[in-house]
C-alpha positions as CSV (number, residue, x, y, z in Angstrom):
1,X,20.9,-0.2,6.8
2,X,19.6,3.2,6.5
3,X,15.9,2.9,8.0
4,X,14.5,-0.1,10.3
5,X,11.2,-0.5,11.6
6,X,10.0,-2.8,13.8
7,X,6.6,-4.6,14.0
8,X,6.0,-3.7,17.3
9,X,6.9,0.3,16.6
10,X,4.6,0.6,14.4
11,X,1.3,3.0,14.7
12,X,-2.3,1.0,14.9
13,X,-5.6,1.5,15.0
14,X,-8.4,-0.8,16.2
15,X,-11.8,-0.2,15.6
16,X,-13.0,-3.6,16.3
17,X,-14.0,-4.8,12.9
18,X,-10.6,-3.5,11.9
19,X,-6.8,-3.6,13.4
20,X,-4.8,-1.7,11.4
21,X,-1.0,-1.5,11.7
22,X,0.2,1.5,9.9
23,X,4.1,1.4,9.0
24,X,4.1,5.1,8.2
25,X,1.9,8.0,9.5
26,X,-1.8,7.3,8.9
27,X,-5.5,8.5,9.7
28,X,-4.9,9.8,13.5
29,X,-1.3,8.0,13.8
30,X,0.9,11.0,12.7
31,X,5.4,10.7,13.6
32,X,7.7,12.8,11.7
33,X,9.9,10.4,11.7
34,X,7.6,7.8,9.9
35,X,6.2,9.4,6.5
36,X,7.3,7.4,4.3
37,X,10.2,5.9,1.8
38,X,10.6,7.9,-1.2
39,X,7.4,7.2,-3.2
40,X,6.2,5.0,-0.6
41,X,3.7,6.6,1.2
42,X,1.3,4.0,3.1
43,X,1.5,0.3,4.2
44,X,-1.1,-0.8,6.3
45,X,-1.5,-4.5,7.3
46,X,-5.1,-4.5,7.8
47,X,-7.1,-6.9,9.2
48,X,-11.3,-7.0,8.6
49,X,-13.6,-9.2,10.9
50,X,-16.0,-11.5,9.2
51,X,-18.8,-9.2,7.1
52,X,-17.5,-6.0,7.9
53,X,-15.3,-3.4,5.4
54,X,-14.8,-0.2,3.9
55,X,-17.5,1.9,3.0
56,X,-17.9,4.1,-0.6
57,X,-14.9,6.5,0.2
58,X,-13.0,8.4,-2.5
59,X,-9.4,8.7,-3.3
60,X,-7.2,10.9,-6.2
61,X,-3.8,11.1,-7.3
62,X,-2.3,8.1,-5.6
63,X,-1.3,4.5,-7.1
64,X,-3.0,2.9,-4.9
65,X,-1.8,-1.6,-4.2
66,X,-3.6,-4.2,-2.3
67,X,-2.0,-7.7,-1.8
68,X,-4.1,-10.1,0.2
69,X,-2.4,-12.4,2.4
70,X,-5.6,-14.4,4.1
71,X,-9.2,-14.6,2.9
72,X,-10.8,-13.0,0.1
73,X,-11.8,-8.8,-0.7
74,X,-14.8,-8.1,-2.4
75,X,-14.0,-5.0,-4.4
76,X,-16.7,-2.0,-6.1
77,X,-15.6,1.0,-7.5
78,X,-17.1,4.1,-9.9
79,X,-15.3,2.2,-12.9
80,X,-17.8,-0.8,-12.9
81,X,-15.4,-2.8,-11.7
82,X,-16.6,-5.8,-9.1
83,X,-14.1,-8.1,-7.9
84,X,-13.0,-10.6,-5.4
85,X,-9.3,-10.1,-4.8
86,X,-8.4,-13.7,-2.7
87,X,-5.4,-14.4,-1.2
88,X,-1.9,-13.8,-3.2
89,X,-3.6,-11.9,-5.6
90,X,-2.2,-7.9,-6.4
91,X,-4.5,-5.4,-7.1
92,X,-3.9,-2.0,-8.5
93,X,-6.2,1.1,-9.0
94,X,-4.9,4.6,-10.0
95,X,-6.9,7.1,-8.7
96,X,-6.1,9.9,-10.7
97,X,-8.7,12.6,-11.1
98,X,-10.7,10.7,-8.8
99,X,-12.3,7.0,-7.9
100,X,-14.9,5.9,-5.1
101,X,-14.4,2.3,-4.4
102,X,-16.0,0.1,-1.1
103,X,-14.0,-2.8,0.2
104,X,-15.3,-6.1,1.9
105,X,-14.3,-8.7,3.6
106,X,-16.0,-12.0,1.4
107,X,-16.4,-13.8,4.2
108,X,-19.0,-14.1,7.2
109,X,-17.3,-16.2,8.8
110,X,-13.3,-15.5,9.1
111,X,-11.2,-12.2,8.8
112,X,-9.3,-11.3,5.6
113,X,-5.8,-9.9,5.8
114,X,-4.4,-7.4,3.4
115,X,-1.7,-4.6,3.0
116,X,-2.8,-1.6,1.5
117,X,0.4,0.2,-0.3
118,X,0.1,3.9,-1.5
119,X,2.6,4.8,-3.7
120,X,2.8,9.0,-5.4
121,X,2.5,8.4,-9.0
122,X,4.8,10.4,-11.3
123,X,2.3,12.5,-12.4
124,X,-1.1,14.1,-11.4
125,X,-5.2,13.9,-13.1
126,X,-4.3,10.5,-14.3
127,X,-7.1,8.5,-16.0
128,X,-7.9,6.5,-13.1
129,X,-7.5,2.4,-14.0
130,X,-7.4,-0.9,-12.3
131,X,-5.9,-4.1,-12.8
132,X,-5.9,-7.3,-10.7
133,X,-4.3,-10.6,-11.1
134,X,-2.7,-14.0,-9.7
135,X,0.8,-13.9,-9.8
136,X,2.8,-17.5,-10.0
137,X,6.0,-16.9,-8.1
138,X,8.9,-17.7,-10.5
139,X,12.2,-18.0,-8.7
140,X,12.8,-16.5,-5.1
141,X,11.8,-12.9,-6.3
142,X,9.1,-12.5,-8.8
143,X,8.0,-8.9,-10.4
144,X,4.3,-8.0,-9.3
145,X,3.9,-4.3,-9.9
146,X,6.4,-2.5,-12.9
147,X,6.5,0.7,-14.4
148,X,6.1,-1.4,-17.8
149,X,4.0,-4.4,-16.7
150,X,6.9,-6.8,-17.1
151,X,7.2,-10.5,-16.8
152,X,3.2,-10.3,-16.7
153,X,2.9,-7.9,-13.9
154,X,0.7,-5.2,-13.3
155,X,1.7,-1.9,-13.8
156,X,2.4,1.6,-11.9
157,X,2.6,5.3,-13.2
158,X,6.1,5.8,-11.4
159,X,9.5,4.4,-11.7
160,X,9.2,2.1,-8.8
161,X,9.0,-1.6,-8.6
162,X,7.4,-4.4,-6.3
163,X,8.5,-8.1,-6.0
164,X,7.3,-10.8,-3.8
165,X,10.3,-12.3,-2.3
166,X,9.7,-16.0,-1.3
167,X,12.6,-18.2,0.7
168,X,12.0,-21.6,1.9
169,X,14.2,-22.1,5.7
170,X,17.8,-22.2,5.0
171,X,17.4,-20.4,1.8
172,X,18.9,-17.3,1.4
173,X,19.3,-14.5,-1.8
174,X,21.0,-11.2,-2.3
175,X,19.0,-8.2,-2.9
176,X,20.5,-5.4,-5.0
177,X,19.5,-1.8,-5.5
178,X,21.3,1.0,-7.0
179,X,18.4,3.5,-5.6
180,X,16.5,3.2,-2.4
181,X,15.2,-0.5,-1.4
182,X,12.5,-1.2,1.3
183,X,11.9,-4.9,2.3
184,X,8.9,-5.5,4.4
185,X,8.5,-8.8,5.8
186,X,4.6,-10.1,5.3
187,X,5.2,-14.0,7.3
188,X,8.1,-16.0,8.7
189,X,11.6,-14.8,9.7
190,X,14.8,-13.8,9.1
191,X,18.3,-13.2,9.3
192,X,19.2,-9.7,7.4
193,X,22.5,-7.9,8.3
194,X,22.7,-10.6,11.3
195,X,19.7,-8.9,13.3
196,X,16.4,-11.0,13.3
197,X,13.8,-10.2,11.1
198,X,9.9,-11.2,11.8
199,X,6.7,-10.7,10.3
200,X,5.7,-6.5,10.2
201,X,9.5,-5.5,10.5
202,X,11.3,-4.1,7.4
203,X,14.2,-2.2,6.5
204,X,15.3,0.3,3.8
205,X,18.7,1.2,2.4
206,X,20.2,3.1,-0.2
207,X,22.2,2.4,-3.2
208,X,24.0,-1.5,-1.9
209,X,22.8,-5.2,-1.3
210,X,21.4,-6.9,1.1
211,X,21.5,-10.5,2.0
212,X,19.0,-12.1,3.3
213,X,18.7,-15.4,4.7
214,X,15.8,-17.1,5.8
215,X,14.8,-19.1,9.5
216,X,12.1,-20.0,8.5
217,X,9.6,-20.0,5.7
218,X,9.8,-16.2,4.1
219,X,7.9,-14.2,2.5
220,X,8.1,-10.8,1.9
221,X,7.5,-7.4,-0.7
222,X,10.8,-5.5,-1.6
223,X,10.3,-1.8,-3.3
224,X,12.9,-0.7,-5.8
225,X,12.1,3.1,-5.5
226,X,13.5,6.4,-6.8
């Protein structure tokens, strides 16, 4: 293992109508140490009380992934685009030359849950886009976001990669990377390298497998990254 970080390490920020645990420096939550993975640049496992969300904010140059875990995101943007993004469905938008887009929770009566993922794209004043979509999980690891949108996933403007990683208890597979992996664990637990693994931790390593077998029922994203 080249990088672990643990749930509890993590930065976060509370505003009441939102906890947000960042995994790599964020907003006012800035460590040296924690800046990201290669391309990887933000995961934050947001939470968003009942009626509340993101006001009309703008964002550029940045490939830009939500994956909702609980609930249901209502989605606006300077595209035309209105959505509902409910849970286990990815979103993508690249921001490009520049997007405005609000995000809500659909609800008034229960929190959604969500991890926002920034990753750098490859290059810069991209045509901003979006995509969304449901995702059937085929196997234990299924493609969600692909440099070429394959096996029906969406795409991203770098050569990096996102699965969705699914073990029932006892189960266990082998990841493999010949560049830099990241696994971060969204629900359930772990065994990986014989240290315990739980909901918020992940891990990174270069160029190697990693086995992983689960404790419980697992889910979790892995990042194939430059």
């Amino acid at each position: 293992m080249d990088y672990l970080r643990k749930s509890e390490d993590r930065g976060r920020a509370n505003f009441g109508w939102l906890d947000s645990k960042h995994s790599f420096s964020f907003g006012d939550y800035y460590d040296p140490a924690h800046m990201g993975i290669s391309a990887l640049r933000v995961i934050n496992d947001d939470t968003v009380a009942p009626a509340a969300g993101f006001d009309t904010h703008g964002h550029r140059d940045m490939e830009i992934i939500t994956y909702v875990t609980e609930g249901a995101l209502e989605h606006l943007d300077t595209l035309g685009n209105s959505f509902v993004v409910e849970a286990g469905e990815v979103q993508r938008m690249t921001a490009g030359t520049g997007i405005k887009h609000s995000e809500y929770n659909h609800s008034k009566q229960d929190p959604v849950k969500f991890l926002q993922i920034w990753i750098q794209p490859n290059e810069r004043d991209l045509e901003p886009g979006y995509e969304q979509s449901r995702i059937e999980q085929v196997g234990p690891l299924t493609p969600l976001v692909t440099p070429n949108g394959e096996a029906g996933s969406l795409t991203v403007h770098q050569a990096a990669s996102l699965s969705r990683l699914r073990l029932q208890a006892g189960e266990q597979h082998e990841l493999n990377t010949s560049r830099t992996g990241y696994l971060h664990v969204i629900s359930g637990s772990a065994e990986i390298g014989d240290k315990p693994f739980i909901a918020g931790d992940a891990i990174s390593l270069k160029s190697s497998a990693l086995k992983v077998v689960a404790t419980g029922n697992f889910e979790a994203l892995w990042f194939d990254l430059p």
